[in-house]
Legacy VTK file of the C-alpha trace (Angstrom):
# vtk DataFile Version 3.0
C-alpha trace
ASCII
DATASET POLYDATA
POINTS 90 float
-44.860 -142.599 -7.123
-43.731 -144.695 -10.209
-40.187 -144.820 -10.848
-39.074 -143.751 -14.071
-37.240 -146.476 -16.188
-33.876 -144.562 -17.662
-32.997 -145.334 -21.370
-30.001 -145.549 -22.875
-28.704 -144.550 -26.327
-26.116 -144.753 -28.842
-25.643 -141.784 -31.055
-23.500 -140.783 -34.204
-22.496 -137.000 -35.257
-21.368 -135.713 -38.340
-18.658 -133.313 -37.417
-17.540 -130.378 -39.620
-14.966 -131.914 -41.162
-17.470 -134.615 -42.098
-15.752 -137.357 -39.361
-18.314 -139.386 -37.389
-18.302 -139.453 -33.914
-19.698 -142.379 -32.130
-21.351 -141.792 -28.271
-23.421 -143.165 -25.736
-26.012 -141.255 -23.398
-29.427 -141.194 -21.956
-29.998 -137.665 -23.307
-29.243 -138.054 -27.177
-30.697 -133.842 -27.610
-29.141 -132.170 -24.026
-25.495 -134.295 -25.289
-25.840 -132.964 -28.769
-25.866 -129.767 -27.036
-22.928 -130.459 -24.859
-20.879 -131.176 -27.744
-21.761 -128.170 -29.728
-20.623 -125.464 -26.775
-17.061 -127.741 -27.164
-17.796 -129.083 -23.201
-18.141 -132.282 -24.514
-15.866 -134.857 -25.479
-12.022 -134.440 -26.434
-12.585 -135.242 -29.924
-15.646 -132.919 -30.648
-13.909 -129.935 -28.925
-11.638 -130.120 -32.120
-14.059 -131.868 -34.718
-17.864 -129.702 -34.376
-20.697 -131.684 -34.630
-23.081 -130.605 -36.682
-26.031 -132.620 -36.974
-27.070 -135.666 -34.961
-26.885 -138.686 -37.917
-28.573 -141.425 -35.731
-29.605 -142.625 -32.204
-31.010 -145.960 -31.064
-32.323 -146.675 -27.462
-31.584 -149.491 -25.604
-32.954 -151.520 -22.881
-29.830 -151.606 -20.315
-26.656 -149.571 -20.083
-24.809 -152.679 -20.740
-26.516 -153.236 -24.212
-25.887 -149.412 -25.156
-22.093 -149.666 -24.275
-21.511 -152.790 -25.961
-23.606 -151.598 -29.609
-21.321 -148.284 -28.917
-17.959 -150.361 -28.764
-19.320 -152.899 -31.424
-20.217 -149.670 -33.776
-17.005 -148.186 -33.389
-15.569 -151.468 -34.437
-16.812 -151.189 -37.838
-15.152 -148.871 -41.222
-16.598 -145.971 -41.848
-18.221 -147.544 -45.116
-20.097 -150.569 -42.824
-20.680 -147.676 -40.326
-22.986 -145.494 -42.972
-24.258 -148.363 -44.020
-25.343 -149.102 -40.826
-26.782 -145.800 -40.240
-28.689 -146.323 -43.396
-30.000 -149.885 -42.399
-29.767 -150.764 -38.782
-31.909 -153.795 -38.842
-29.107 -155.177 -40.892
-26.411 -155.149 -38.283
-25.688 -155.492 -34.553
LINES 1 91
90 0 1 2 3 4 5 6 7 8 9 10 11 12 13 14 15 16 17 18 19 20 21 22 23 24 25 26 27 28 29 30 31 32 33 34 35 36 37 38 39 40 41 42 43 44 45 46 47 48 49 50 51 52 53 54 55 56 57 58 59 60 61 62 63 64 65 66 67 68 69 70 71 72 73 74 75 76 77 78 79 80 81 82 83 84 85 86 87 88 89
């Protein structure tokens, strides 16, 4: 039996009140999810998401976690921008 290799994603929501919110999973769809029925994170319980804005995959946990904290690092300007050109950045 092969093993299955796992992948790893960041992942940006727009939220209602059209805030961003910044994650990181291996299930970009079934977390979507888990935000919308408020059992995900803090912030989303209060801001709903409302539509996924962008996922990338990467190769190792360690690369997803440190796009997610480099990401979160940026404005929100540099952040759509970002979202709009991600060959650009990171």
């Amino acid at each position: 039996m092969e093993k299955q290799i796992k992948k790893y994603y960041i992942y940006v929501l727009l939220c209602e009140d059209r805030t961003l919110y910044t994650g990181f999973t291996t299930n970009v769809e079934k977390r979507f999810q888990t935000h919308k029925l408020g059992k995900g994170a803090k912030y989303t319980r209060s801001h709903r998401p409302i539509k996924i804005l962008f996922q990338k995959q990467f190769p190792t946990k360690h690369d997803a976690l440190s796009a997610e904290y480099a990401f979160k690092q940026l404005t929100r300007k540099q952040k759509l921008q970002y979202i709009n050109n991600p060959d650009s950045f990171l």
